[in-house]
matplotlib code that plots the C-alpha trace (Angstrom):
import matplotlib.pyplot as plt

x = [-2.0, -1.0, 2.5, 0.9, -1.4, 1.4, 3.3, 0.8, -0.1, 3.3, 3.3, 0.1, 2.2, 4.8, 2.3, -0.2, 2.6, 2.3, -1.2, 0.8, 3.9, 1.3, -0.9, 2.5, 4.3, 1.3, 0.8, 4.3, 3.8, 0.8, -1.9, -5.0, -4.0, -6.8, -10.0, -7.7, -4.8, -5.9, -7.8, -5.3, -3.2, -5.6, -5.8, -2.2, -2.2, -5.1, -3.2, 0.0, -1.7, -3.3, 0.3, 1.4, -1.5, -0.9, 2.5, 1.7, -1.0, 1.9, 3.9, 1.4, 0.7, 4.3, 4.8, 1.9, 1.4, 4.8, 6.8, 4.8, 5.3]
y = [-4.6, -5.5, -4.3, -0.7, -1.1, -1.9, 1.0, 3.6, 2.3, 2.3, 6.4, 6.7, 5.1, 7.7, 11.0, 9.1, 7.8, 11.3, 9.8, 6.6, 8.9, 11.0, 8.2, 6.3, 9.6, 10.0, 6.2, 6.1, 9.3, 7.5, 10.0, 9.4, 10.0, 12.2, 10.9, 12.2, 10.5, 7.5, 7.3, 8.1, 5.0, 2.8, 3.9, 3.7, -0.3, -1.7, 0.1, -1.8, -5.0, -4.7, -4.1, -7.4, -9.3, -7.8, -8.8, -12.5, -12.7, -11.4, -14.6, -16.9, -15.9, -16.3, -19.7, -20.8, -19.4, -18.1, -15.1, -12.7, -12.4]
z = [-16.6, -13.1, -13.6, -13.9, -11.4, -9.0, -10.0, -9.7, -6.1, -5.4, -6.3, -4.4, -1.5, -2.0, -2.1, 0.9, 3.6, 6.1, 7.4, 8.3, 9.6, 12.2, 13.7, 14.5, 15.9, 17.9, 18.9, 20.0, 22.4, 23.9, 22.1, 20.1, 16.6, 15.1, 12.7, 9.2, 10.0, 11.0, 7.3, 5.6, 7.5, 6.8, 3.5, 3.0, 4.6, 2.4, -0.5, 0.5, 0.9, -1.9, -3.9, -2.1, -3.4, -7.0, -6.8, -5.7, -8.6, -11.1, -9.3, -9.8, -13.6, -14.0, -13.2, -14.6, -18.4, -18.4, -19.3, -21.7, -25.8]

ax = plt.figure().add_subplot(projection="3d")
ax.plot(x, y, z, "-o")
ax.set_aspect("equal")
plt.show()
């Protein structure tokens, strides 16, 4: 079950990056990225955090019950 959820936020991450891509852009040109795009962003970090935490549980069940039947 955690291998799918990991993929499909993975494809979210694909489809959801351009809020993450405009707040940057606009960051780096010293402007206030706008209310959207900033959402979106931190959308698109708790999304990734939450694929690296996914992905250390998967670890963790791994080395402790073992590879699945």
């Amino acid at each position: 079950m955690l291998h799918w959820a990991v993929v499909l936020l993975i494809i979210f991450q694909y489809f959801a990056h351009e809020g993450m891509e405009h707040s940057h852009s606009a960051l780096s040109r010293g402007q206030t990225p706008n209310a959207s795009d900033l959402l979106w962003a931190n959308i698109h970090v708790i999304a990734g955090v939450t694929v690296l935490l996914f992905a250390l549980a998967r670890l963790w069940l791994r080395f402790t019950r073992g590879a699945p039947s």
